[in-house]
N, C-alpha and C positions, 0 to 999 in steps of 0.2 A: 504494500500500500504506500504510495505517495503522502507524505502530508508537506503539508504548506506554512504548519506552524507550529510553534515549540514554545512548551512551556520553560521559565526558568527559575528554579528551585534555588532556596539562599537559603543560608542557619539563622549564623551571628548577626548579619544584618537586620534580621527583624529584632533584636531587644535592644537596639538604638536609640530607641525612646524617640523626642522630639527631633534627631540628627538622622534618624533612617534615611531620610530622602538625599541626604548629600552620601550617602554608600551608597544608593540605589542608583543615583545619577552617576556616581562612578563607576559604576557596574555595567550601563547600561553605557557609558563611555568605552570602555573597556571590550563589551561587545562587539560594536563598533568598528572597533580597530581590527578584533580580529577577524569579524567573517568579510571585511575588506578587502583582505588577500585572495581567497580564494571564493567566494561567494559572489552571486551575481546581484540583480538586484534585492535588495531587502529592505525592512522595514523593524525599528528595536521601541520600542515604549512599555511604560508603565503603568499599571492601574493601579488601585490599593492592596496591598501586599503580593503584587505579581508584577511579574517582567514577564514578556514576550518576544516574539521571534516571528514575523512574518515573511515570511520569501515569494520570490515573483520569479516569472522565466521560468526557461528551463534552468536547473539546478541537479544536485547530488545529495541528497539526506546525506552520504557519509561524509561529504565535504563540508558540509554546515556542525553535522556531529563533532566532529574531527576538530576542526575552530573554535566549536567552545570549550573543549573538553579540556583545553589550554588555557583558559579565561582562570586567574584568579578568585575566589569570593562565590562561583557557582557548587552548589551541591548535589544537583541534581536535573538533567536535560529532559524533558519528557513530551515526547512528541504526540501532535494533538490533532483532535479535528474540532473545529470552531463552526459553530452553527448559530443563528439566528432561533430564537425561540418562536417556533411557530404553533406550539398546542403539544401534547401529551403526547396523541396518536405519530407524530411526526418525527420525535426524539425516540419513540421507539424504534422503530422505522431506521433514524439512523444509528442506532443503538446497534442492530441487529445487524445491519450495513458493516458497521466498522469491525463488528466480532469474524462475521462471515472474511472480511478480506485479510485480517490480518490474523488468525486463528483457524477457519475454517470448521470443517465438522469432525476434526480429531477429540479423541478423549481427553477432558480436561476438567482440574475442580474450577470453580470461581467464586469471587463473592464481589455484590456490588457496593462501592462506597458513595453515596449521595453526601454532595454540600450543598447547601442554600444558603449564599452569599443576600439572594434577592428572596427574603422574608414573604412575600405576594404571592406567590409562586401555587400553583395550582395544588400542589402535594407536598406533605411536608418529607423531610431527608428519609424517615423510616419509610412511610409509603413509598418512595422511589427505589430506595432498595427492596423492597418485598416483591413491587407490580414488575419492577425492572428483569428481577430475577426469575418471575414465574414466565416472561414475554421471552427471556433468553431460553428457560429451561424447552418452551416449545419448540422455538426455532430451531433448538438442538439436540435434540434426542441424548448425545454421548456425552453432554456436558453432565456436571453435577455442582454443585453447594457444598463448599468448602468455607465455613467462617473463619477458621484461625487460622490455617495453613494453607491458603489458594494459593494456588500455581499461577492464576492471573485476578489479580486488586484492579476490579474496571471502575475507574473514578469517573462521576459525573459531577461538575460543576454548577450552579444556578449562578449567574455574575447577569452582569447588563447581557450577554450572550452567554453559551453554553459551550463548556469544554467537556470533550471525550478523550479519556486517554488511560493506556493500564502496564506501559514503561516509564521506569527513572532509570536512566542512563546516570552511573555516577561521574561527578565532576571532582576539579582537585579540591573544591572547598578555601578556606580560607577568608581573605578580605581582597577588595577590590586593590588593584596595581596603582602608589599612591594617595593611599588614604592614609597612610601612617609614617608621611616624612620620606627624606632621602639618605641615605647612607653609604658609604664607599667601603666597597667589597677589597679586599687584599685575594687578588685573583693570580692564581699559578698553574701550573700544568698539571697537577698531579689530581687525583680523586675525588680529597676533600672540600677543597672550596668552592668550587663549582656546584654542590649540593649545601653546603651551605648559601650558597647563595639566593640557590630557586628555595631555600626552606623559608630566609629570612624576607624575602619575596613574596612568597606568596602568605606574610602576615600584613598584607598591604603598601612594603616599602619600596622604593622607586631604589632601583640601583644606578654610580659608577662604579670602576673600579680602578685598580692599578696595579700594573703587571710590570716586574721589573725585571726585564733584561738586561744579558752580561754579552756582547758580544766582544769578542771571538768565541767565547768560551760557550756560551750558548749560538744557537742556528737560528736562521729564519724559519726554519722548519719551528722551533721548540715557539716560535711568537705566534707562528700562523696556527699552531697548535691551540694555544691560547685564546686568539681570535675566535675560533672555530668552538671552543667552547662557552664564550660569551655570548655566540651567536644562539646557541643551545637553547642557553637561561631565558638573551631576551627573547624567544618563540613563545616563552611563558611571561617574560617581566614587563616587554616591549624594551625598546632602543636603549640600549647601556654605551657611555661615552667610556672608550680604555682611556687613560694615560699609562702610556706605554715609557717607562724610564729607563734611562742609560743607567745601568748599574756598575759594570765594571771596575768603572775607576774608585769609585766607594770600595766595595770590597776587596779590591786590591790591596788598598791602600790600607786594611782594617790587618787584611789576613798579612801584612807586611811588621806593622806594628803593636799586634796582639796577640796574647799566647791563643796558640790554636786550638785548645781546647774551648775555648770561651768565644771561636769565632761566630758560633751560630747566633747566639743571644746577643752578641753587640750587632752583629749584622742585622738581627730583626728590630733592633729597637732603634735602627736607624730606617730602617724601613717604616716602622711604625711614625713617627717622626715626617719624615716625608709622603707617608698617606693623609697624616692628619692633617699636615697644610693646604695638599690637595681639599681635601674635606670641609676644609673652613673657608677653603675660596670659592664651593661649588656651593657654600649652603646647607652641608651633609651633617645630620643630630649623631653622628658615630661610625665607627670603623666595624666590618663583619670578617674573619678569619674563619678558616676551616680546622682551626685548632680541637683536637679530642685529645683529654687527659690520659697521659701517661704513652699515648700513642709511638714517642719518639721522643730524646732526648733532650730536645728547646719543649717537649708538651710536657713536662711535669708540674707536677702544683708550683714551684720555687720558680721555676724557669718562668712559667707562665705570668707570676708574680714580679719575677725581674723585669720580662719585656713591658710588663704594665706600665710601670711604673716610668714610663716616657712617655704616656700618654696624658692628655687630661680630658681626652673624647673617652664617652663611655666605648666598650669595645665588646659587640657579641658575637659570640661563639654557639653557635646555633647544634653543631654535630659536637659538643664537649664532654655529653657524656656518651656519648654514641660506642659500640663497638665497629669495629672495622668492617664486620660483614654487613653490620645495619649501614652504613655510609655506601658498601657499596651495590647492594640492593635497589637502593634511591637512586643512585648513579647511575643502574642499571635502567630502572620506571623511564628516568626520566631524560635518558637520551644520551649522557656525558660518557659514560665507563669506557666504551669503545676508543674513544679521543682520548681520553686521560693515559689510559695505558700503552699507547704510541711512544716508541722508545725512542723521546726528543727531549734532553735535560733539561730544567730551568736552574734559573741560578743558585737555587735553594739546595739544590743535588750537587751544584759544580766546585763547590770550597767547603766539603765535609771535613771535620776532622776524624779521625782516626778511632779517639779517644774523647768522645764531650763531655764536660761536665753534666748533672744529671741535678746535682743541687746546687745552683749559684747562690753566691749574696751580691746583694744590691752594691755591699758596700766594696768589694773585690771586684763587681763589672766596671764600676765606675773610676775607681782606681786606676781600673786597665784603658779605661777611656779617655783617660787624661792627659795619654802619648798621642792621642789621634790629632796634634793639634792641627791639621790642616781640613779636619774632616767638613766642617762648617761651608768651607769655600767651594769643595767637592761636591757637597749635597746642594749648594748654590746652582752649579754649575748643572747638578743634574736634573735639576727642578726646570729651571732654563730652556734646556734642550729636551725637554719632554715632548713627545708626541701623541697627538689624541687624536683618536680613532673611533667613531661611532659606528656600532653593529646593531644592525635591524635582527 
């Protein structure tokens, strides 16, 4: 069966109290955007506590599916048939219509769900379940009445018109893209950030990021790598701006004049440092990392504590307590894993040491920080020469 229009299903957004309407409007924003790409003409509005989906032309139900299933803040897709209320006799009529084409006369339980949005209504919701189900039971010999456990939940609507429909398509849930601030992702090649990022995402916040390359030492391969994972997220987050930075000469210069045990924590809390400038000049309420406890040697509680403590943007870690096979299951949902584990270092791989500390102190990193005297000029210099990159 063709339909022409789809229901759309939301949680969180209805207990927004007086502010519902400005998620609802982001929601339906958000629609927008994405059945744009592949969708032909359509049509996105709202009534009271519903969003819609009207489509025109020719079209592809899975192309439209497919579009929102990607949207943000949606819980539930459910496609419909919309009718005009023309009398009892009529709704039956297409009642039986819609069962015959998208069911037919195989064995099946059901139960009917009646709402009366429109209190006037000729029959009230228990009548409409009862009459509804005796008119199916004829139509259909092989069907049968199933209250608690049907195999098909046939929902009738009463609203200014009449919706039929007995699929919810799940969607990823959440909040709309943007309704919760912007924030800069610390994005790298590897597993974990790339799913923190579609996590911290789809809680409504709009991402950039920044991805720091070391060339020679890293390839255009390990940046286009990168790219290509950004591209990923925004399919879910819409358009993330990279700042793509020259890393090298920072970490040269760190792993020259610091013991190398210690090079990984001074190197991120210089990194940190330069995401947060970045962040404070785009707008951004915090920095997002792909950090999980204990995961690796800069992820211990100490280490994690030291790199903080260069910050004064809050900084969440969205996969922190995550295990590794949970991170890369998500990786897996959601499009990244394949890309991530392309054997293309970033620079976070490329100046390991051997032997890292596992417990720093604050007071020992800093210590060690205070030979870097030229680092100031270098993090100038690579802020400067940064490159931004916008991926759809």
């Amino acid at each position: 069966m063709e339909f022409r229009s789809f229901l759309i299903k939301y949680a969180e957004i209805g207990v927004k109290g007086k502010n519902k309407y400005i998620f609802e409007d982001a929601l339906v924003k958000q629609i927008n955007i994405a059945l744009k790409k592949d969708v032909g003409q359509f049509k996105v509005y709202r009534e009271v506590g519903r969003i819609y989906v009207d489509v025109f032309d020719d079209y592809d139900d899975d192309d439209v599916i497919q579009a929102l299933k990607k949207v943000f803040g949606i819980v539930g897709i459910c496609p419909l048939v919309k009718i005009e209320d023309n009398g009892w006799e009529e709704l039956k009529e297409q009642v039986i219509s819609y069962m015959r084409q998208v069911y037919g006369n195989k064995e099946l339980t059901f139960k009917v769900n009646a709402r009366r949005a429109r209190k006037n209504y000729e029959k009230t919701s228990v009548e409409i379940n009862m009459d509804m189900g005796e008119a199916i039971l004829d139509a259909f010999p092989r069907y049968s009445v199933d209250v608690h456990h049907p195999e098909v939940l046939l929902n009738i609507e009463i609203r200014n018109h009449i919706n039929i429909y007995s699929e919810t398509i799940p969607g990823l849930g959440g909040m709309p893209t943007g309704t919760a601030g912007k924030a800069m992702l610390l994005l790298s090649g590897g597993i974990d950030s790339p799913v923190a990022g579609y996590m911290i995402a789809r809680r409504g916040v709009q991402l950039e990021a920044v991805y720091f390359h070391a060339p020679p030492y890293t390839s255009e391969r390990a940046k286009q790598k990168v790219l290509d994972l950004a591209k990923v997220i925004a399919s879910y987050a819409g358009p993330i701006k990279i700042n793509v930075v020259n890393f090298a000469d920072v970490q040269v210069y760190i792993y020259e004049n610091c013991p190398h045990e210690e090079l990984t924590i001074i190197m991120k809390r210089v990194m940190y440092k330069i995401a947060e400038h970045f962040a404070r000049e785009r707008g951004c309420l915090g920095l997002v990392t792909g950090e999980s406890i204990g995961q690796v040697s800069s992820q211990t509680m100490e280490s994690l504590a030291v790199i903080n403590n260069v910050c004064t943007m809050p900084v969440y870690r969205p996969v922190a307590a995550f295990d590794k096979q949970d991170i890369i299951d998500i990786a897996v949902r959601i499009g990244t894993y394949d890309i991530s584990i392309q054997p293309f270092e970033d620079c976070c791989t490329t100046f390991v040491a051997k032997h890292p500390v596992t417990k720093p102190t604050l007071k020992a990193i800093e210590k060690s920080e205070k030979k870097l005297e030229g680092i100031d000029e270098l993090i100038r210099e690579a802020i400067e020469n940064t490159e931004v990159i916008t991926v759809q």
